[in-house]
Backbone as JSON, one array per atom type, in Angstrom:
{
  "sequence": "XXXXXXXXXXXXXXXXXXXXXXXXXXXXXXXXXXXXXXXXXXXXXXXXXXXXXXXXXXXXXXXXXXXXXXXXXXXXXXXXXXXXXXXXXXXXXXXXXXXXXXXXXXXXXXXXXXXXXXXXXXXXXXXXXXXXXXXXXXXXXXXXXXXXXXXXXXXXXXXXXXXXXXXXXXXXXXXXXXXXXXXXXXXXXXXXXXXXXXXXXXXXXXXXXXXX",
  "N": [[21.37, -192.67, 84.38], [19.13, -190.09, 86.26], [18.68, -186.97, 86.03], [17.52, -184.38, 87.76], [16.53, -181.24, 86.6], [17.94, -180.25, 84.48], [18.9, -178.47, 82.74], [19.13, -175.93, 84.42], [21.76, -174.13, 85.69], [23.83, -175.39, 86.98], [22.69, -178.05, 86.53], [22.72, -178.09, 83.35], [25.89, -177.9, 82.89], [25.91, -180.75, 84.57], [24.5, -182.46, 83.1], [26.19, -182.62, 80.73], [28.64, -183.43, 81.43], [27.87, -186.17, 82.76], [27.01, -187.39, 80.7], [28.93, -188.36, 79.53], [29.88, -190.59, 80.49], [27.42, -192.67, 81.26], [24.41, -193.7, 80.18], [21.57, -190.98, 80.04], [19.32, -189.04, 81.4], [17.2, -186.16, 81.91], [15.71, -183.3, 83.22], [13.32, -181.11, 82.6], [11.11, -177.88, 82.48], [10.4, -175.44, 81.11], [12.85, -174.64, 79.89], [12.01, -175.21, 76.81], [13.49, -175.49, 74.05], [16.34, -174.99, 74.89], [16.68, -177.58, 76.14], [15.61, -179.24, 74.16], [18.44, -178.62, 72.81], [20.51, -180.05, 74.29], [19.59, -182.31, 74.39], [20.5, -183.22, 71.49], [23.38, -182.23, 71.67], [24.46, -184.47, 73.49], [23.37, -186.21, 73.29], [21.23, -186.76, 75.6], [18.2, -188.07, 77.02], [15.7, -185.5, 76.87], [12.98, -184.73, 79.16], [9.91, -183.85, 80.3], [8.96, -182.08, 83.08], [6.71, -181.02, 85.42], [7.06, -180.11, 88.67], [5.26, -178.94, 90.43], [2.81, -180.53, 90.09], [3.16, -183.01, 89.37], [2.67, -185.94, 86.89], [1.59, -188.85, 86.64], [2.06, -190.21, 84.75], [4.93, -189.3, 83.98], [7.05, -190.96, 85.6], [6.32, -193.44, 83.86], [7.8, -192.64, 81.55], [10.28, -191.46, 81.63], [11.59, -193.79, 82.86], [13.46, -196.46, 84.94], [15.78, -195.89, 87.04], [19.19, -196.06, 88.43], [20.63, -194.54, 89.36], [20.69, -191.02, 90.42], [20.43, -187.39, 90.88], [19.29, -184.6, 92.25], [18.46, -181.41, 91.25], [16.85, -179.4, 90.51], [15.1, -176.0, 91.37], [13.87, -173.64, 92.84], [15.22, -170.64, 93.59], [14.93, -167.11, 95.61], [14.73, -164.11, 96.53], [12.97, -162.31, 98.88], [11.01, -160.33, 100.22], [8.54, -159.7, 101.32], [6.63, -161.8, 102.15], [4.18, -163.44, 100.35], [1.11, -165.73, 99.63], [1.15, -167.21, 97.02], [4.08, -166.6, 96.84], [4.67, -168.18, 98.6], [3.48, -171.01, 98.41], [4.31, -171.6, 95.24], [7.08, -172.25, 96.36], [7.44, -174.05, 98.18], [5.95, -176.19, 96.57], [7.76, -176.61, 94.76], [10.26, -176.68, 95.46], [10.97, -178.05, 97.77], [7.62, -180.1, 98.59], [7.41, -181.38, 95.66], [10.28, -182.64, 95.4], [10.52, -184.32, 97.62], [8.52, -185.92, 96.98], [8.88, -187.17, 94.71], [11.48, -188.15, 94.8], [10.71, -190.57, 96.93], [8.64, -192.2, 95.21], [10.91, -192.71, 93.52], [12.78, -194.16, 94.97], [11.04, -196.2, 95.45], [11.26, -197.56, 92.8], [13.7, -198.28, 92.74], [15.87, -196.97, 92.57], [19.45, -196.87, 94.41], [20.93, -195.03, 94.81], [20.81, -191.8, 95.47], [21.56, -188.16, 95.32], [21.08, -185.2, 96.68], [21.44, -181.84, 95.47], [21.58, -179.07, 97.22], [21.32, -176.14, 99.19], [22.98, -173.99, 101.36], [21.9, -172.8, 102.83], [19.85, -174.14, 104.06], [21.11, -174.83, 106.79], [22.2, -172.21, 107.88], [20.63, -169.85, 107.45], [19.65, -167.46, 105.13], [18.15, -164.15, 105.35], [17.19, -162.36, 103.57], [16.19, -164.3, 101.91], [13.87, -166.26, 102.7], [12.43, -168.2, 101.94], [13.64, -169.8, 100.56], [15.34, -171.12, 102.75], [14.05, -171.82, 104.69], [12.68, -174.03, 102.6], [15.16, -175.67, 102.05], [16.23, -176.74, 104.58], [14.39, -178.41, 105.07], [14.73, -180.47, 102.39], [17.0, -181.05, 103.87], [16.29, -182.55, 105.82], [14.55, -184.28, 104.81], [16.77, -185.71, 103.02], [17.78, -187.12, 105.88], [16.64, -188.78, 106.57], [15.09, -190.47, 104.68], [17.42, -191.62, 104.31], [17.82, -192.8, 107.02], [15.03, -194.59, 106.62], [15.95, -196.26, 104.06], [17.99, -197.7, 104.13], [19.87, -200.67, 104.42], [20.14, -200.6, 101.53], [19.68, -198.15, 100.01], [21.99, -195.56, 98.94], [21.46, -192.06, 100.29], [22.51, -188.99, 100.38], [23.71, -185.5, 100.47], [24.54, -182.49, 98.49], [25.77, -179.19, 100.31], [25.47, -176.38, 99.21], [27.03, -172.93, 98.49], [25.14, -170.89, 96.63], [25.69, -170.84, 92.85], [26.1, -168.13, 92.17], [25.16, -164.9, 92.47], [22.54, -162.65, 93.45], [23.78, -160.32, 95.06], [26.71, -158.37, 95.17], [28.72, -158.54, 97.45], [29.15, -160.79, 99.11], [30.63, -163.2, 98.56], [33.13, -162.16, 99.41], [32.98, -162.56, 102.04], [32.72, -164.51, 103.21], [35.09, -167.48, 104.56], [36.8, -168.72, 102.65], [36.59, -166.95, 100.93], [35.91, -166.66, 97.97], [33.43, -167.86, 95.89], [31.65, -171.51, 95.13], [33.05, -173.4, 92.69], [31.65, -174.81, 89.79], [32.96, -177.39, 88.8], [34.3, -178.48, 91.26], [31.83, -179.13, 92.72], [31.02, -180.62, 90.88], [33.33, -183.45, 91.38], [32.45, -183.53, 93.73], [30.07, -185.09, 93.96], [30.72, -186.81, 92.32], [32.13, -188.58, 93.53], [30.62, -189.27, 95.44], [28.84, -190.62, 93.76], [29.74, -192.79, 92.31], [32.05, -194.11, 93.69], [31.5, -194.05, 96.67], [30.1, -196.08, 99.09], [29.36, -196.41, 101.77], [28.91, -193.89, 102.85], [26.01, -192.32, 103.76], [23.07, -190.47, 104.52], [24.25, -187.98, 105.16], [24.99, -184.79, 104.69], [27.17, -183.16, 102.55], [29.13, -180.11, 103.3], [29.76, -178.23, 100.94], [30.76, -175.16, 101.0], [32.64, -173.65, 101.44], [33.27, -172.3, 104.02], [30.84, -171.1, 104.88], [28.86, -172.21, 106.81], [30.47, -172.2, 109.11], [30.06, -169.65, 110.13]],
  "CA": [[21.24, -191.72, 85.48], [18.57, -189.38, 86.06], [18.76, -185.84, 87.02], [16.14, -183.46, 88.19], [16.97, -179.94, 86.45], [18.61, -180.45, 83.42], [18.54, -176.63, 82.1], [19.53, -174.72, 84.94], [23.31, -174.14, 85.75], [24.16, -176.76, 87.7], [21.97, -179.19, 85.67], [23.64, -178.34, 81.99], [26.83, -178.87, 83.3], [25.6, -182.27, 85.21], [23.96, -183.42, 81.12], [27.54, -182.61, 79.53], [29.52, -184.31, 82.39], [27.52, -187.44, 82.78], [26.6, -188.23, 79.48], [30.28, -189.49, 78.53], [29.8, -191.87, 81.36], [26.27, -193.42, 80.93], [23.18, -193.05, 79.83], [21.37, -190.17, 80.98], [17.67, -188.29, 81.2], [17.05, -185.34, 82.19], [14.04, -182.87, 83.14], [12.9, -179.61, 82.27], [10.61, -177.41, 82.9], [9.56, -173.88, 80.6], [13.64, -174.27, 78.68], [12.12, -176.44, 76.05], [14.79, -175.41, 73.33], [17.67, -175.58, 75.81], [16.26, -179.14, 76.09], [16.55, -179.88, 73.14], [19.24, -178.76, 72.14], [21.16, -180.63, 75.12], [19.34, -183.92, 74.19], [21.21, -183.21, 70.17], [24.56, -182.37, 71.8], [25.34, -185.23, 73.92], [22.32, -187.59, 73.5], [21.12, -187.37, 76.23], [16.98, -187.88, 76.79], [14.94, -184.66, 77.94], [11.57, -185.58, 79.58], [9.13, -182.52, 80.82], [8.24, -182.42, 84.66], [6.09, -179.7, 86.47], [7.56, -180.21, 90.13], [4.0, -178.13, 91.28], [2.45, -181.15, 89.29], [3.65, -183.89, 88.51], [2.22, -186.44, 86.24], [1.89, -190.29, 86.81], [2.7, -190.81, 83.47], [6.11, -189.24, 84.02], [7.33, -191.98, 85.79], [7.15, -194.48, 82.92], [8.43, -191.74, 80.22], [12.36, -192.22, 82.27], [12.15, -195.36, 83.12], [14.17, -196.83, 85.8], [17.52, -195.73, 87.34], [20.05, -196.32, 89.65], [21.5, -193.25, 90.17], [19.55, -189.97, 90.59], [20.9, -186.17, 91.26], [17.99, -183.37, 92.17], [19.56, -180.22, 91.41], [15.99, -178.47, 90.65], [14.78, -174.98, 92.15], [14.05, -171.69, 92.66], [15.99, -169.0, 94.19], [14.42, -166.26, 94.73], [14.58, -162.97, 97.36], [11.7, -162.11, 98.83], [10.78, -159.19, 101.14], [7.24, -159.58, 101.61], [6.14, -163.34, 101.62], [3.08, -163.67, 100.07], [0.47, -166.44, 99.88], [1.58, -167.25, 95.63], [5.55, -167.46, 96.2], [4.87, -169.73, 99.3], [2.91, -172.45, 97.5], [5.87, -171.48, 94.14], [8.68, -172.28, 96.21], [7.35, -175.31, 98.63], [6.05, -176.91, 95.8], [8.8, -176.58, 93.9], [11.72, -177.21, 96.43], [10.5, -179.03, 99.02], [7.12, -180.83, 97.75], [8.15, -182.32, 94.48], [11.02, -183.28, 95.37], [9.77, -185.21, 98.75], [7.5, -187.52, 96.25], [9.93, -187.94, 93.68], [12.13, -189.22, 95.77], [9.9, -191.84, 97.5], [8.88, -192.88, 94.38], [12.35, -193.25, 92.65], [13.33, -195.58, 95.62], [10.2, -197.43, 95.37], [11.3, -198.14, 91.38], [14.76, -198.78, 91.82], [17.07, -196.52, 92.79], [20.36, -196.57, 94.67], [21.63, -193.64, 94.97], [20.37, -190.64, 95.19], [21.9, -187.5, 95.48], [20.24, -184.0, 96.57], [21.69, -180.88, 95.71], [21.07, -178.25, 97.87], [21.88, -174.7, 99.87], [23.58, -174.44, 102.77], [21.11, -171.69, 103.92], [19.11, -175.1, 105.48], [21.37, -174.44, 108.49], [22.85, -171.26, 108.3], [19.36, -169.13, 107.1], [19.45, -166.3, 104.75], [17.18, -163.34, 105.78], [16.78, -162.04, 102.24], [15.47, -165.22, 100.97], [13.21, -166.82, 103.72], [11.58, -169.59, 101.92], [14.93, -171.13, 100.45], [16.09, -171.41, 103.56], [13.2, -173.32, 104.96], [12.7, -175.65, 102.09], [16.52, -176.2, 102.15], [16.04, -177.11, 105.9], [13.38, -179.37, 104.6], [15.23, -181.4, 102.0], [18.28, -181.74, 104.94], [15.75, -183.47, 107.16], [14.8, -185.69, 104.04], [18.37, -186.72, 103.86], [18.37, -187.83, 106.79], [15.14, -189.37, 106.96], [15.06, -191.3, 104.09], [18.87, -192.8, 104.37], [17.02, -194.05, 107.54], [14.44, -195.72, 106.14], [16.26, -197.02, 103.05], [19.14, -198.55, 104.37], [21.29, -200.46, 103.67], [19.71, -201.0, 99.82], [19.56, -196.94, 99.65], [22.26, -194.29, 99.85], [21.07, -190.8, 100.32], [22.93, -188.18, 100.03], [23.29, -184.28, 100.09], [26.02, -181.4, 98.65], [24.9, -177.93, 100.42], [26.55, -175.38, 98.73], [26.36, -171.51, 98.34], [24.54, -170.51, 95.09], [26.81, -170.07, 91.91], [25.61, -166.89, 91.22], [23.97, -164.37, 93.55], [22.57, -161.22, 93.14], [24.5, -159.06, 95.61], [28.43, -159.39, 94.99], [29.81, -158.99, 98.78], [28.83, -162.15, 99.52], [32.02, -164.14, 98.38], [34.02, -161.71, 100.31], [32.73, -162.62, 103.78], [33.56, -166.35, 102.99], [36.27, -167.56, 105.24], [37.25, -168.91, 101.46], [36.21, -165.56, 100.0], [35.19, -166.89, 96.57], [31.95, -169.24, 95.44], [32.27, -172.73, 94.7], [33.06, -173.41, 91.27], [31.23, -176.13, 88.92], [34.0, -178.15, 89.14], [34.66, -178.88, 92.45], [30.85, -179.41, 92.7], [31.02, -182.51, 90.0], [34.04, -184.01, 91.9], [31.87, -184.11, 94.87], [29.08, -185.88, 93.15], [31.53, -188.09, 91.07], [32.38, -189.54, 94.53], [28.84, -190.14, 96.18], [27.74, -191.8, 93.03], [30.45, -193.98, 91.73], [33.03, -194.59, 94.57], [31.05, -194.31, 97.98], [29.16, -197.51, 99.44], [28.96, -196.32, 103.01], [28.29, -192.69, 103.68], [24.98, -192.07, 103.46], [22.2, -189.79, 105.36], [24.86, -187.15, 105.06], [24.7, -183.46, 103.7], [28.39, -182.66, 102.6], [29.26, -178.6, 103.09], [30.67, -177.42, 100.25], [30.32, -173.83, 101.6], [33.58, -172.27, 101.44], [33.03, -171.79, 105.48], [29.94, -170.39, 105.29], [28.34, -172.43, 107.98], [31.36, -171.02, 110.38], [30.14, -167.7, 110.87]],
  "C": [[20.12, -190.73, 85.18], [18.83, -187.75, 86.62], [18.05, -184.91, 86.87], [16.65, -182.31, 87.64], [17.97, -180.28, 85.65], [19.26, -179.51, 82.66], [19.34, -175.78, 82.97], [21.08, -174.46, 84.94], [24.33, -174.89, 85.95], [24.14, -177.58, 86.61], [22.85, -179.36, 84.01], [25.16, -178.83, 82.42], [27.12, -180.97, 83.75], [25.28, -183.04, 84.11], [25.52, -183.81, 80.81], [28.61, -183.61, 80.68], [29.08, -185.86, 82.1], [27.31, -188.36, 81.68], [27.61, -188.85, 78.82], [30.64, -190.93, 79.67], [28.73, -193.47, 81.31], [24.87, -192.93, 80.29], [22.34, -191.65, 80.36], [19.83, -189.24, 80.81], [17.34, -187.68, 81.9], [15.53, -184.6, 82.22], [14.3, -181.8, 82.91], [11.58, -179.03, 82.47], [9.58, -176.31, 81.55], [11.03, -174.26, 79.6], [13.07, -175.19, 77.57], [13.62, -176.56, 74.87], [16.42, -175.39, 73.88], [17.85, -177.34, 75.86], [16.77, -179.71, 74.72], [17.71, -180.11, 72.35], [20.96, -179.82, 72.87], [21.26, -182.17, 74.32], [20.58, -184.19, 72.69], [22.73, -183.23, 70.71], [25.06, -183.66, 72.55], [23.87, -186.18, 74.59], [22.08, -187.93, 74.64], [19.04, -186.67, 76.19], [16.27, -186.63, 77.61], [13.12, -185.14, 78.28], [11.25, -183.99, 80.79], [8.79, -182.96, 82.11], [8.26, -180.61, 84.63], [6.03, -180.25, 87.72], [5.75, -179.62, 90.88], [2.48, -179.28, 91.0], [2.74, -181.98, 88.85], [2.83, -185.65, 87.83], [2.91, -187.75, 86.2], [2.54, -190.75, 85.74], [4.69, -189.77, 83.34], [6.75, -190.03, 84.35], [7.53, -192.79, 84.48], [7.84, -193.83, 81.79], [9.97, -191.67, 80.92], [12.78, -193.03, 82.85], [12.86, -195.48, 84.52], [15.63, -196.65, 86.06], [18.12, -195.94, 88.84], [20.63, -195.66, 90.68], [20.25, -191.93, 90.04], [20.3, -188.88, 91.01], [19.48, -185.24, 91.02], [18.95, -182.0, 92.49], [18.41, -178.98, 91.06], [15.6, -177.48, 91.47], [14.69, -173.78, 92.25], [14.7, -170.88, 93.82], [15.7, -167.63, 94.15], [14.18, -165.23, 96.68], [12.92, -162.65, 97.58], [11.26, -161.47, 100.19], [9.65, -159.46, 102.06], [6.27, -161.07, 101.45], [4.18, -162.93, 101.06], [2.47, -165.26, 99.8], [1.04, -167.68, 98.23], [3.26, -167.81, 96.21], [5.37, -168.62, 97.72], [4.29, -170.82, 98.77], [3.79, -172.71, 96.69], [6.97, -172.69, 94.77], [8.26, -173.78, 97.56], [7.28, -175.94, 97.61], [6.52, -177.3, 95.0], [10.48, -177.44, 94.02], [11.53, -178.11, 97.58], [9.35, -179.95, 98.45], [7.6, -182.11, 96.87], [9.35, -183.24, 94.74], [11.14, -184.57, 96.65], [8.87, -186.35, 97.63], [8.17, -188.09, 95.23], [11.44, -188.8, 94.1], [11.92, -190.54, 96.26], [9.71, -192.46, 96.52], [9.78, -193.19, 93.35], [12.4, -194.39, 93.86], [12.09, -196.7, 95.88], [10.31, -198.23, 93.49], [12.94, -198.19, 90.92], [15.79, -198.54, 92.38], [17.81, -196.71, 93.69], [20.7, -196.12, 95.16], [21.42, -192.73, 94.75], [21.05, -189.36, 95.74], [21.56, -186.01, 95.69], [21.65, -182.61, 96.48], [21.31, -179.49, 95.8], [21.49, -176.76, 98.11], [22.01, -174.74, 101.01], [23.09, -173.47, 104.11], [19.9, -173.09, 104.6], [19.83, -174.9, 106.51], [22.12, -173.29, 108.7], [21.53, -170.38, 107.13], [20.46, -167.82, 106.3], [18.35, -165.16, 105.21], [16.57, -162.57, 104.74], [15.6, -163.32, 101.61], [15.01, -166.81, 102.12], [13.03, -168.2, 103.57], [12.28, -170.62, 101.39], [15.24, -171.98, 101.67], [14.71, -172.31, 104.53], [12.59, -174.35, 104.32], [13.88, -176.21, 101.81], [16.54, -176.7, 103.68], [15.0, -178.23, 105.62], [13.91, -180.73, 104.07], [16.46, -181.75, 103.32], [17.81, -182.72, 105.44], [15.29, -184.45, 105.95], [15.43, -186.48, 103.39], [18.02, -188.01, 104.62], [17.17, -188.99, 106.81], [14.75, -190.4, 105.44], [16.24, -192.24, 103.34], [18.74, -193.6, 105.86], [16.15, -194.93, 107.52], [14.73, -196.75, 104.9], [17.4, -197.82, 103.22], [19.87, -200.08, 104.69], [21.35, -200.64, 102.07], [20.24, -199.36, 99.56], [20.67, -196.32, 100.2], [21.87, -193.43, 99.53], [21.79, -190.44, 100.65], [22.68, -186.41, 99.67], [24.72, -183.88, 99.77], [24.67, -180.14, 99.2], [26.32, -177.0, 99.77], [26.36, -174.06, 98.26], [25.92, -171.93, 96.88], [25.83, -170.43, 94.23], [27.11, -168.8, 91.64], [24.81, -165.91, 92.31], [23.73, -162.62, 93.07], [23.06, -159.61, 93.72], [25.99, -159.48, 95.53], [29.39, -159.45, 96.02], [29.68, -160.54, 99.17], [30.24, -163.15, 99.62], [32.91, -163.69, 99.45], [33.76, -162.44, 101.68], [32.71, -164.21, 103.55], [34.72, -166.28, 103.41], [37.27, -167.85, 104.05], [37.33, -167.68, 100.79], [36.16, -165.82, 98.52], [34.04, -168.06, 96.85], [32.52, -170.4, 95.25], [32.43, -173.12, 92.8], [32.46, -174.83, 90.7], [31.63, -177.6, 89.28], [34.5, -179.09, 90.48], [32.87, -179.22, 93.13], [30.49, -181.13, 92.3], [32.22, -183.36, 91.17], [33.55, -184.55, 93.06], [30.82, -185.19, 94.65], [29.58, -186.97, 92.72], [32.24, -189.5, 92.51], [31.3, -189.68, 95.19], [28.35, -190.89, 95.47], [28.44, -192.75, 92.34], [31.54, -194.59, 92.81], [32.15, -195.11, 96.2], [30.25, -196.03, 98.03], [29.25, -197.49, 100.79], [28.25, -195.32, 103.38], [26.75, -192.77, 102.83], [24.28, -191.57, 105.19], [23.02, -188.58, 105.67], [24.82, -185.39, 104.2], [26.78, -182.88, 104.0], [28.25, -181.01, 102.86], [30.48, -178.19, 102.06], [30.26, -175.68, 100.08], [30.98, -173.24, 101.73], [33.81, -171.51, 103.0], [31.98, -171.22, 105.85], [29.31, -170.58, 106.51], [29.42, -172.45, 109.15], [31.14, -170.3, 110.81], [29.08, -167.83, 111.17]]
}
């Protein structure tokens, strides 16, 4: 299995989970020593990608897989767009992950799984440019579980952030707490080992958010 974001919150969790299942290779970014020290705990391979950049020769450095989870991205508030975090955060969240995609299912893959934010259809106003490259990956969901089908499923979870930097937030959840780790993997653990129909789908694990 491969998975995009190996380091971040999500992603370490997604290493230590998967790796008692199958093989597994991971990316990174700037943690190199997080990296490695992942790859030592539970063998699994780290392999460098710059999403703003990415390098042909990445491709053959992780080889071929079946399965795939993109859990890469930035999060990031932003008052005053400027010319810098819009290039940052397309090419980061939207971009990259639009070509790495195409070319995973031109070398193989399966099953791919995006995980996302559920501000693609219910917008944040704090944080502009999530919410239109999360509106971005939705539509390449959908759009490339129609052109890959029935060889390809695609796949989305949208789901609030783990972590946010203002703390009412949970409250005004019809749930009134975040989603936890946990109930994250479980969703995952059924798109990529049980399913064999849904696809072109973006689950909401949102706690109700897209209600209000």
């Amino acid at each position: 299995m491969l998975i995009i974001g190996g380091t971040g919150k999500i992603g370490r969790e997604l290493v230590k989970h998967y790796s008692s299942r199958e093989e597994i290779v991971f990316t990174f970014h700037k943690n190199h020593e997080l990296a490695q020290k992942l790859h030592e705990k539970f063998s699994a391979r780290a392999v460098k990608l710059d999403l703003k950049n990415i390098d042909e020769n990445f491709f053959e450095q992780i080889g071929r897989h079946e399965r795939a989870i993109f859990t890469a991205g930035i999060f990031k508030r932003i008052e005053n767009i400027t010319r810098e975090d819009l290039d940052e955060l397309v090419d980061v969240n939207l971009k990259g992950p639009v070509y790495l995609a195409f070319k995973l299912i031109e070398r193989g893959a399966k099953n791919i799984v995006f995980l996302t934010d559920i501000c693609g259809e219910v917008p944040y106003p704090s944080f502009p440019l999530n919410s239109i490259t999360s509106a971005g990956i939705f539509m390449l969901i959908r759009t490339l579980a129609r052109r890959s089908a029935p060889q390809v499923l695609i796949n989305g979870i949208a789901i609030n952030a783990l972590s946010l930097p203002f703390s009412d937030y949970a409250q005004k959840l019809p749930m009134q707490r975040l989603p936890e780790i946990g109930e994250v993997i479980k969703t995952l653990d059924f798109l990529l080992y049980e399913n064999s129909y849904i696809t072109g789908q973006i689950l909401k694990l949102d706690g109700g958010r897209s209600l209000l």
